[in-house]
C-alpha positions in Angstrom: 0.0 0.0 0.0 3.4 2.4 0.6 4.0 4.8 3.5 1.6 7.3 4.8 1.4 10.3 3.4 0.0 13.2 5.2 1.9 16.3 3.3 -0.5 16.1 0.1 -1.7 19.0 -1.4 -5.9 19.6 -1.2 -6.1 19.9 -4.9 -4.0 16.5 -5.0 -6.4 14.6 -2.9 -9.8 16.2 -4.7 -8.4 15.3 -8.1 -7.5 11.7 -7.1 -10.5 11.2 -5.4 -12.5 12.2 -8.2 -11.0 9.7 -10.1 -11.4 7.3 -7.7 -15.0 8.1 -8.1 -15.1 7.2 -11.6 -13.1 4.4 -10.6 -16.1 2.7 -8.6 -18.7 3.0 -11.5 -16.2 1.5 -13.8 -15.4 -1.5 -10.9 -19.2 -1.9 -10.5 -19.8 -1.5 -14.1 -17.5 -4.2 -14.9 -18.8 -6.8 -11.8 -22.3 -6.6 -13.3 -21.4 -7.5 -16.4 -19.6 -10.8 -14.8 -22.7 -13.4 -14.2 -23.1 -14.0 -10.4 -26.3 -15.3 -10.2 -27.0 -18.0 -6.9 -29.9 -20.4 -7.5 -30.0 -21.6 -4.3 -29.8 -25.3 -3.3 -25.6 -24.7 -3.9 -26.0 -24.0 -7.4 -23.7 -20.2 -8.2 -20.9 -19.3 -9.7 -19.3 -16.3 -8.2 -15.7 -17.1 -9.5 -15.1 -14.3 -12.3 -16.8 -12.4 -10.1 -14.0 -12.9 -7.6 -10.8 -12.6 -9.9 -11.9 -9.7 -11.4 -12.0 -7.7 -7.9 -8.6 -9.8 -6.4 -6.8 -8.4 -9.1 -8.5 -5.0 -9.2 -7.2 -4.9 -5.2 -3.5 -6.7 -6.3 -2.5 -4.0 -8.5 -2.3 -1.9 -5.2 0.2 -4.2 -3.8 -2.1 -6.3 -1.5 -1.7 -9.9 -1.7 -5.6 -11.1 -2.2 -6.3 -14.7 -1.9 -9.4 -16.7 -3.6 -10.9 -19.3 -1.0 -13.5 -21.8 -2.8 -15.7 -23.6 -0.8 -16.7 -25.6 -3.6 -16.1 -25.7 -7.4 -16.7 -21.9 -8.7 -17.9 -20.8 -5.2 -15.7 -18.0 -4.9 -14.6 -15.6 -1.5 -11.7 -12.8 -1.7 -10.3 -11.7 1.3 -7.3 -9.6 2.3 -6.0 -7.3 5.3 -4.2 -3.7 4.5 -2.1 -3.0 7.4 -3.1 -0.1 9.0 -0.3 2.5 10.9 -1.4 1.6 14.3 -0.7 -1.8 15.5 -2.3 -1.4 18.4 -5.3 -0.4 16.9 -8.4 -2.7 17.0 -9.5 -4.0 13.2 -12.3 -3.4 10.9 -14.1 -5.7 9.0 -15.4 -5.1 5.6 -17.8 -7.5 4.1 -19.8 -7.5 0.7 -21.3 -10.5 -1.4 -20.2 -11.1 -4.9 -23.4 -13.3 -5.9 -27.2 -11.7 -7.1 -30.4 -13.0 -6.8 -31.4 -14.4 -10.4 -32.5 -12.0 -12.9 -35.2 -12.3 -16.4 -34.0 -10.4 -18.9 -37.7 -10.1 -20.6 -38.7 -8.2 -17.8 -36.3 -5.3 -17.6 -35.6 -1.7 -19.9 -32.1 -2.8 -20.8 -29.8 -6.6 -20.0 -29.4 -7.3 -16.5 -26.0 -8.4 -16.8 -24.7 -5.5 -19.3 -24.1 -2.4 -16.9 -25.8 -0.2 -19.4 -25.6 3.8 -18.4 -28.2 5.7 -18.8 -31.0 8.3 -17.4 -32.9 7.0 -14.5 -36.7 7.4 -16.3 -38.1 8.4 -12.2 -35.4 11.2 -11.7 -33.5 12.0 -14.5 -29.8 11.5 -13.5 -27.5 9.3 -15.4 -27.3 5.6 -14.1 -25.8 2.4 -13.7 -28.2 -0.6 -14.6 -27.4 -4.2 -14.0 -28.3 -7.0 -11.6 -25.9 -5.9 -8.5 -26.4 -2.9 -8.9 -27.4 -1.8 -5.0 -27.1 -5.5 -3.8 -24.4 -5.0 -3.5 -21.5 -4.8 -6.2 -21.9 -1.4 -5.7 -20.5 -1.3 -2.2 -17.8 -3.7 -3.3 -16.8 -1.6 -6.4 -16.5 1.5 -4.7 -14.2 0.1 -1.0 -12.3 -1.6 -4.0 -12.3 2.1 -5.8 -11.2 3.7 -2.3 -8.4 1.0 -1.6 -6.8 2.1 -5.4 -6.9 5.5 -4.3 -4.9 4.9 -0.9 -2.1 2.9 -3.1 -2.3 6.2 -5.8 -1.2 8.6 -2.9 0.6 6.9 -0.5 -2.1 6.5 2.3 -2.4 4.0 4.4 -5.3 3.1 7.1 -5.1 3.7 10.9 -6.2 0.3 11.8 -6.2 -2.9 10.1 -8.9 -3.7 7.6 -10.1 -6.9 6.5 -12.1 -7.1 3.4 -13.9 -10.3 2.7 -16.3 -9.9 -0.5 -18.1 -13.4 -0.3 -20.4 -16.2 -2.2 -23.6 -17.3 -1.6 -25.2 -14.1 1.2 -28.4 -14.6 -1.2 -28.9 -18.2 -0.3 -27.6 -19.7 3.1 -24.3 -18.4 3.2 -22.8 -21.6 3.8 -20.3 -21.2 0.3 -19.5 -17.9 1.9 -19.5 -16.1 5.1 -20.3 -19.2 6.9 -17.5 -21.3 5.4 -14.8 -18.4 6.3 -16.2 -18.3 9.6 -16.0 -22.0 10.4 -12.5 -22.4 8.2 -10.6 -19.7 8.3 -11.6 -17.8 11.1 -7.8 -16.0 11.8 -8.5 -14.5 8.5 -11.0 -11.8 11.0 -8.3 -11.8 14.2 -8.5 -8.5 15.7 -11.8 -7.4 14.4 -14.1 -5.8 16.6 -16.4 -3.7 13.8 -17.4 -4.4 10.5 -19.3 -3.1 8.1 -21.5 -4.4 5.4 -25.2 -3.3 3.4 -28.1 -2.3 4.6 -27.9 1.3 5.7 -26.2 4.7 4.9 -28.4 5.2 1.8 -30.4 8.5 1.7 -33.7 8.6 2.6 -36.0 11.2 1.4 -39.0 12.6 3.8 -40.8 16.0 4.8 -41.1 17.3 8.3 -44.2 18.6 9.9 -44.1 21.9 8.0 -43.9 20.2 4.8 -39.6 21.0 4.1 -37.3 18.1 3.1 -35.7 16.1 5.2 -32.6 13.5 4.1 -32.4 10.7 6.7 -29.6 8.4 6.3 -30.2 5.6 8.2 -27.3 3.0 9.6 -28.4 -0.5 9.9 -27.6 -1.5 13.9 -29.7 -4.6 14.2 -31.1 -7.5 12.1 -33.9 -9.6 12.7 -33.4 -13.3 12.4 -33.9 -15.3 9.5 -36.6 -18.4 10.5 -37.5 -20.1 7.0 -39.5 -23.2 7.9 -41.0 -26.4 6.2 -44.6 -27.3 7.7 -45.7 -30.9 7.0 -48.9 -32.5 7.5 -49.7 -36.3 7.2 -53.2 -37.9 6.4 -55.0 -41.1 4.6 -54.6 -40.7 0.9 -57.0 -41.5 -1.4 -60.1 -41.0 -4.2 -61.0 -37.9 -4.4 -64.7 -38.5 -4.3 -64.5 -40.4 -1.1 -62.3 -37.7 1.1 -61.0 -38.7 4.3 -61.9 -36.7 7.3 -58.1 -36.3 8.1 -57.1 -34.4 4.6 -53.5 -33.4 5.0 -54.1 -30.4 2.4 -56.8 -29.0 4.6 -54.9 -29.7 7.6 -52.2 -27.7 6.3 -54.6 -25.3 4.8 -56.0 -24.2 7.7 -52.4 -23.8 9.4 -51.0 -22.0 7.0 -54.3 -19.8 6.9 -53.8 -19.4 10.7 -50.4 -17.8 10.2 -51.2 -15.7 7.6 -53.6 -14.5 9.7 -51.9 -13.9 12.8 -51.4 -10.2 14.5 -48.3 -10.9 16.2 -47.5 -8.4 19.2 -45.4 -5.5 19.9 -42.2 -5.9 20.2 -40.0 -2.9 20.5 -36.6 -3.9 21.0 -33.6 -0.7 21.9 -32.4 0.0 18.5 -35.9 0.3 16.8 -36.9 2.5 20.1 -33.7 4.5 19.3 -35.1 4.5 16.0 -38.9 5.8 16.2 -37.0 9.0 18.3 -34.7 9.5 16.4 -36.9 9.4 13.2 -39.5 11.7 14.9 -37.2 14.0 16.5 -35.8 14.4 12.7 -39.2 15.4 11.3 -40.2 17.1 14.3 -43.2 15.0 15.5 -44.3 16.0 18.7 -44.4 12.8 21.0 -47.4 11.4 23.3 -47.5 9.3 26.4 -48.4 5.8 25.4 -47.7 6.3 21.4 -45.4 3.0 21.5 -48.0 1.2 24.1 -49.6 -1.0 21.7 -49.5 -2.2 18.2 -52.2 0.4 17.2 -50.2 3.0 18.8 -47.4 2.3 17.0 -48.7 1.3 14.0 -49.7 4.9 13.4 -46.8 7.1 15.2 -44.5 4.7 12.4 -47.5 5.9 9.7 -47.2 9.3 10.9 -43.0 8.6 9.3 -44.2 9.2 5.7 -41.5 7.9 3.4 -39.4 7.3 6.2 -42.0 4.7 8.0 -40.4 1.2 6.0 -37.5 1.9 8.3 -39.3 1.0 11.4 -42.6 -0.2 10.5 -41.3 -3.8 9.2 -39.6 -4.4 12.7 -41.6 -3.7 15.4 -42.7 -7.4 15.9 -41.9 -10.9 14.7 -43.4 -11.8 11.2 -44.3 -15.0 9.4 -45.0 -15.4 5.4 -46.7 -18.6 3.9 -44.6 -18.5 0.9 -45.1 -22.0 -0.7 -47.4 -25.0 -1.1 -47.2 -28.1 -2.0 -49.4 -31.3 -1.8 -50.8 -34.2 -4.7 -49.8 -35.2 -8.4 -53.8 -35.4 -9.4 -56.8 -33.4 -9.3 -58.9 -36.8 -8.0 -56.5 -38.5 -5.3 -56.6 -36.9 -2.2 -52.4 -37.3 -0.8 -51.2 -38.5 2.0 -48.7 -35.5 2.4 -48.9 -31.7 2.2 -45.8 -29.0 2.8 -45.1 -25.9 2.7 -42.8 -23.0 3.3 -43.1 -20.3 5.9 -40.5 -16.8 5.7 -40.4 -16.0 9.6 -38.6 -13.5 10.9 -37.3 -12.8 14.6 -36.7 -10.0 16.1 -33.6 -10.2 19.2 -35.0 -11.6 22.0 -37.7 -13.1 20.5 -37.1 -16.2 19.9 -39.0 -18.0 22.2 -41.7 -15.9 21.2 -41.5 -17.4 17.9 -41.4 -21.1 18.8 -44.3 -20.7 20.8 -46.7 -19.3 18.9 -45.7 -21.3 15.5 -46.3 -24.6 17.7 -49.9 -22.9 18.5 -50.6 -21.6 15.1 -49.9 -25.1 13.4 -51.6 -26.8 15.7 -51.6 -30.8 16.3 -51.9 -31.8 12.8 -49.0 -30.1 11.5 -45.3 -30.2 12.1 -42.7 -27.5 11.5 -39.1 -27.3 11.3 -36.1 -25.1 10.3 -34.8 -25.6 6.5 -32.8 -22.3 7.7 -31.8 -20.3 10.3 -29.8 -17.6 11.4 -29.8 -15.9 14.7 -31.1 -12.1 15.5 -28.3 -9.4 16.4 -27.8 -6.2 17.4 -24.5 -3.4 17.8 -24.8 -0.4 20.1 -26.1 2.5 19.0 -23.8 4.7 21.5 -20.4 3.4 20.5 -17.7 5.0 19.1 -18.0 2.7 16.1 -21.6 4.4 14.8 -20.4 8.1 16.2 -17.7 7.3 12.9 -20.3 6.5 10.8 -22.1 9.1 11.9 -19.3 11.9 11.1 -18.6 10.0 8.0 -22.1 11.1 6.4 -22.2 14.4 7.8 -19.0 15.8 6.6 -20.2 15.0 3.5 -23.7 16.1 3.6 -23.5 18.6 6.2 -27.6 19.0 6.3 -28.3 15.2 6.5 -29.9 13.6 9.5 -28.6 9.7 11.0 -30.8 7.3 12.1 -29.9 3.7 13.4 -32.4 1.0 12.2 -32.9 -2.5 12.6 -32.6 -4.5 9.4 -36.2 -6.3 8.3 -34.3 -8.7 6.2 -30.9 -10.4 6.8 -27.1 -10.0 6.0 -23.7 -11.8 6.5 -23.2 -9.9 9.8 -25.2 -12.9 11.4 -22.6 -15.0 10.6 -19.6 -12.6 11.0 -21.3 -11.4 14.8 -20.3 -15.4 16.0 -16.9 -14.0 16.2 -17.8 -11.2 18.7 -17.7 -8.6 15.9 -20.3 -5.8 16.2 -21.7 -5.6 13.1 -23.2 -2.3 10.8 -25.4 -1.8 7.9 -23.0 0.6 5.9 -23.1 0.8 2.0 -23.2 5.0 1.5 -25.0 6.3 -1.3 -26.8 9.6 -1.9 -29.5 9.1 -3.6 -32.3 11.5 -5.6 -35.3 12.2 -4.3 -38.2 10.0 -5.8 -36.4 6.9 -5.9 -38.3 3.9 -4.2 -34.8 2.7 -2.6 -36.8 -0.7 -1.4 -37.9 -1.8 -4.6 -34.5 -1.7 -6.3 -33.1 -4.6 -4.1 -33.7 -7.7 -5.8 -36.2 -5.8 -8.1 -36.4 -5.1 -11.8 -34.4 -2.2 -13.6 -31.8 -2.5 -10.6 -29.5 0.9 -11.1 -27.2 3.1 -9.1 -27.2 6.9 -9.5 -23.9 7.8 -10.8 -23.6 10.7 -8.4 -24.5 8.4 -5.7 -21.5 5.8 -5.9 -19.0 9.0 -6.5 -20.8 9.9 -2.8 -20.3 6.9 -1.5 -16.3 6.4 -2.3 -15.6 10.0 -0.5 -17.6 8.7 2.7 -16.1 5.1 2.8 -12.5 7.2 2.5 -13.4 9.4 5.4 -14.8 6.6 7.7 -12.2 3.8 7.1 -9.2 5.7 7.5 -10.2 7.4 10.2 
């Protein structure tokens, strides 16, 4: 990486760091258009993926190394030595592999990292599966790591970067195998980083002016995907049995779709709701997070801002697949399906409780996956960085920790003790539905936004 150099002129570091922007759409650019996609059920190939960025990062001078946990399962990691040995490390994680993507279905090829106007706001774009989940992040630390090598900089601390297979599917090619093989690859870290937060959010106060929240992900809920089975007598379809396994499973499944779970309000979505309504100036009752009603409109009360809470304050459950017979006349003798829970930390027990109510005696359930709940503090050191991170680069923006309604790596990365953020920094335009772009059609990236993101990564990790 070469010696630290701290006698650089300003114009110096603004002209290399506007390169370095340009840098990270052409990185991102280039990862799109190298096929990703994970399947599932251990079917991805995340290996061009992986040599493209290992020796993006080796022409720095870092020594990268390619881990497969299977054929073309790919994982990058490497440490740049940071100035202070004493210094605790960071952790930077990011997944190399996409959720699968129909090229019918979207304005220009999913894997060609096409640029051009974003038809909602205007501004020029980067399109492509990976877009914002998340070889963005990955192509603009990579871009920021180039730029160090280009002036001589070095971090203070150690950082690890580990940009990892298979986070759409179990993580077992990725995270999870580094964690269980190789974990001296992460000694030292106490942080990391990874997606799900630091993206602008758009909203309006209570005298109508805008507001740009950036919210940093500080908790996840837990990932609970379960297979419900119910056993009967099979049979003819004109003579059903009074123990039908479809109607069995029917009914349970119709029980949990129907269920009002309660409030749960755990500290870093109670940090949330205050911080959120101090931001747009929402004057505060007695009682308003006493009950799920209560709640339910305070978080309404959010605006554009309200999927940052509203999807976390209790457990969930989503019937997501059935499956039961081979003929429209023979009743079977087994039904199954698939259930998308979600737990929230600390409510765990919760969960188990109520799913062994909901289904009842007919039907059993079981984990095909899981992964626990976690949570980082909120009043740390680690997210006051964050914080100054985005604020010396949008002075006027507001930061809000949230807890994640979907899941990450850090659930496998906080079994080594590491306290885990949502980090990926973009600013983005106002009237961009941020949500729908993940795993959505006519993924992009605002140009502006990843050239934003590579000066915030560059003030927070070398700080």
């Amino acid at each position: 990486m070469g010696h630290t150099n701290t006698s650089l002129p300003d114009i110096v570091r603004e002209d290399a760091l506007v390169e370095a922007g340009e840098d990270a759409v052409h990185l991102t650019r280039e990862l799109i258009r190298r096929d990703s996609t994970n399947h599932g059920k251990g079917e991805g190939d995340e290996r061009a993926a992986a040599e493209f960025i290992a020796e993006a990062l080796g022409s720095t001078g870092l020594s990268p190394v390619i881990l497969e946990s299977a054929d073309r399962r790919a994982n990058v990691v490497v440490r740049i030595p940071g100035t202070d040995p004493d210094a605790d490390a960071l952790l930077v994680h990011g997944h190399l592999d996409v959720v699968p993507a129909d090229p019918h279905d979207w304005t220009f090829p999913p894997f060609g990292g096409e640029i051009a106007d974003c038809p909602v706001t205007g501004v020029p774009s980067l399109w492509g599966r990976g877009a914002v989940d998340m070889k963005n992040t990955v192509g603009m630390v990579t871009a920021v790591v180039r730029y160090w090598s280009e002036l001589g900089l070095r971090p203070r601390r150690d950082i690890v970067l580990a940009f990892v297979a298979d986070e759409e599917d179990s993580a077992a090619y990725g995270a999870d195998y580094l964690v269980r093989g190789h974990p001296d690859l992460f000694e030292g870290c106490t942080v990391a980083i990874g997606e799900g937060g630091g993206h602008t959010v758009h909203a309006r106060d209570t005298s109508g002016s805008p507001v740009r929240l950036y919210p940093i992900g500080s908790a996840e809920r837990g990932s609970a995907w379960l297979t419900l089975r119910s056993q009967g007598t099979a049979g003819h379809g004109s003579r059903p049995p009074r123990d039908n396994a479809v109607g069995a499973l029917a009914a349970a499944v119709a029980r949990i779709d129907g269920h009002r779970w309660p409030l749960r309000l755990t500290p870093v979505t109670r940090a949330a709701i205050d911080s959120i309504a101090r931001s747009l100036g929402i004057e505060r009752t007695p009682g308003d997070t006493g009950t799920n009603e209560a709640v339910d409109a305070l978080v309404a009360r959010f605006g554009t801002a309200a999927p940052l809470v509203g999807p976390t304050v209790r457990n969930s459950a989503a019937p997501t697949m059935l499956s039961a017979g081979y003929k429209v006349n023979v009743v079977p003798g087994e039904a199954t399906a698939g259930v998308d829970g979600r737990v929230l930390p600390g409510g765990q027990d919760q969960f188990t409780e109520t799913m062994d109510a909901l289904t009842g005696d007919r039907v059993e359930w079981e984990y095909a996956h899981s992964s626990p709940p976690v949570a980082a503090p909120v009043d740390s050191a680690a997210f006051d960085a964050l914080r100054s991170a985005v604020l010396a680069h949008d002075p006027g923006g507001l930061v809000v920790p949230v807890c994640l309604g979907g899941g990450t790596d850090a659930k496998v990365f906080s079994r080594l003790g590491i306290d885990c953020y949502g980090f990926s920094p973009m600013r983005m335009p106002a009237g961009i539905d941020y949500p729908s772009l993940l795993h959505g059609v006519d993924e992009r990236v605002p140009l502006e936004g990843l050239r934003f993101g590579v000066r915030v990564l560059d003030s927070f990790l070398r700080g």
